[in-house]
C-alpha positions as CSV (number, residue, x, y, z in Angstrom):
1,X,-25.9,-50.2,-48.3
2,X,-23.7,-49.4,-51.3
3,X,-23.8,-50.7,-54.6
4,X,-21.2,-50.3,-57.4
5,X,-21.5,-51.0,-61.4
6,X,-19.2,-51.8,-63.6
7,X,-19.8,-50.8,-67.7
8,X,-17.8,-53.3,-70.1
9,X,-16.3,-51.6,-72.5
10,X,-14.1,-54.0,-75.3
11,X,-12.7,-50.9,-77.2
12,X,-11.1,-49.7,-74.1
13,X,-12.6,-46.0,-74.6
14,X,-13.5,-44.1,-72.1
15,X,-17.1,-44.3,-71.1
16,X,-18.3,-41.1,-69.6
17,X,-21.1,-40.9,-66.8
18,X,-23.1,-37.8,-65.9
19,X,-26.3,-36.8,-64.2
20,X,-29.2,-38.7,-65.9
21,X,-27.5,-40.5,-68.7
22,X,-24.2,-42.4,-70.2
23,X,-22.6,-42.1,-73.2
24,X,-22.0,-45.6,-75.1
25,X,-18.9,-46.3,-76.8
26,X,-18.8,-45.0,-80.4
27,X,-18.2,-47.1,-83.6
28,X,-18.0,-47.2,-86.8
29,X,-20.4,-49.8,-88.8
30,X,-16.9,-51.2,-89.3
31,X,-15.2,-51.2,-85.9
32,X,-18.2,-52.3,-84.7
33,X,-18.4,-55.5,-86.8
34,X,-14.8,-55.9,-86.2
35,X,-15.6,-56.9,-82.6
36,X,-15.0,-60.6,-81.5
37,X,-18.1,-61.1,-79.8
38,X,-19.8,-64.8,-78.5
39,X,-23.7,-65.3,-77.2
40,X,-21.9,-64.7,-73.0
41,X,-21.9,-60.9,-75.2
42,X,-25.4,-60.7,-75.1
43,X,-26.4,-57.3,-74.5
44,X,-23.3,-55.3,-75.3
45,X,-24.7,-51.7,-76.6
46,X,-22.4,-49.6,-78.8
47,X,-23.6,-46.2,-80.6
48,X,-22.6,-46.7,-84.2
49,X,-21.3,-43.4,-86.0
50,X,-21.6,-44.4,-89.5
51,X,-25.8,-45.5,-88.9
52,X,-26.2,-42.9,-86.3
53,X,-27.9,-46.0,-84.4
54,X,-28.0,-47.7,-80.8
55,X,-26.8,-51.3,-81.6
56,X,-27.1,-54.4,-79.7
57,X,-25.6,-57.5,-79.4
58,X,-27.8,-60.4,-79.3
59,X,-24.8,-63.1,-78.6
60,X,-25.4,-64.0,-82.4
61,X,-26.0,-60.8,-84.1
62,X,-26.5,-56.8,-83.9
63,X,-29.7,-55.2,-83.5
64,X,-30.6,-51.7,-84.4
65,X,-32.5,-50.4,-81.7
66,X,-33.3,-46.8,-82.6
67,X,-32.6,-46.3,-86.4
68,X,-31.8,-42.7,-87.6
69,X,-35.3,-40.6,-88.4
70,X,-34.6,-41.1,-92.3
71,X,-34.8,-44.9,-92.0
72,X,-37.1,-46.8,-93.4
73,X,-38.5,-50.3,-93.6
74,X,-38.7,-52.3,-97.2
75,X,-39.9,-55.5,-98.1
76,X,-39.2,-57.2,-101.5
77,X,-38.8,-60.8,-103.0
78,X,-34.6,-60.3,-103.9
79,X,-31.5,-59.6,-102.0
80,X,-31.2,-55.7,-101.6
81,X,-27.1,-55.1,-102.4
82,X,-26.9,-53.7,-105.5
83,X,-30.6,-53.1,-106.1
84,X,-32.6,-51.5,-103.4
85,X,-31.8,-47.9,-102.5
86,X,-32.6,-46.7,-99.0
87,X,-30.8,-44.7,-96.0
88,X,-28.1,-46.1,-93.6
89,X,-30.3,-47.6,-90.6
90,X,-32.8,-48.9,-92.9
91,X,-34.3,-52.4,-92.4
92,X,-35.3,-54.7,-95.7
93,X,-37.1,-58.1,-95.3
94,X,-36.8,-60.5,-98.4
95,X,-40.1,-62.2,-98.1
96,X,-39.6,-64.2,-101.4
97,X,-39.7,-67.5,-99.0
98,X,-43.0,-67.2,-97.3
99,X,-42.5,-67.7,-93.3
100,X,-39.0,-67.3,-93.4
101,X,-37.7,-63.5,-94.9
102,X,-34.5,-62.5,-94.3
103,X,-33.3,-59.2,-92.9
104,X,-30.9,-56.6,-94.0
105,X,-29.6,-53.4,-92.6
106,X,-28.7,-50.8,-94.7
107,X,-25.3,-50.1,-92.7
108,X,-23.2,-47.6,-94.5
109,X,-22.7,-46.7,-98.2
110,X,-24.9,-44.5,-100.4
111,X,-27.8,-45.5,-103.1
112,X,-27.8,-49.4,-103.0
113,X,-24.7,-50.4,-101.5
114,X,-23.9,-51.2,-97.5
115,X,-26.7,-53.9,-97.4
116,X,-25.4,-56.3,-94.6
């Protein structure tokens, strides 16, 4: 019995194999929301440069699934863009509605810009 695999890969790099492990494709924060992407996505990972951070898609969203050591996580009761200053690959919930916060990543820029 055989089995084969196939890695999709929309940037069209190439995606190396070896021993134990597999590099992802690499993106910038940029490149990597640039991607046309639908929910039949679901799943796609990409390593993004600019975060230094495992992303994947949902099929509606990214998801940061290993954030860089200097992340951190914030709450508050305001949108963070041009007020709260934190690390690319850092995670802020607006909890000013109770039940429903929003989240941000922090993906690129430096003091409080890059909120997305």
């Amino acid at each position: 019995m055989s089995s084969q695999s196939f890695l999709y890969n929309p940037t069209e790099r190439t995606l190396a194999a070896t021993g134990d492990g597999f590099s992802l494709p690499r993106l910038t924060t940029v490149g990597r929301n640039a991607l046309t992407l639908t929910v039949s996505d679901g799943g796609m990972m990409v390593y993004d440069t600019t975060i230094q951070s495992i992303c994947v898609w949902t099929g509606t969203t990214w998801s940061i699934i290993v954030p860089p050591a200097t992340a951190t996580i914030l709450t508050g009761v305001v949108d963070p863009e041009g007020v709260v200053t934190a690390p690319p690959g850092s995670i802020y919930f607006n909890i000013a509605i109770a039940g429903a916060p929003v989240q941000f990543v922090k993906g690129s820029g430096s003091g409080n810009t890059g909120w997305v």
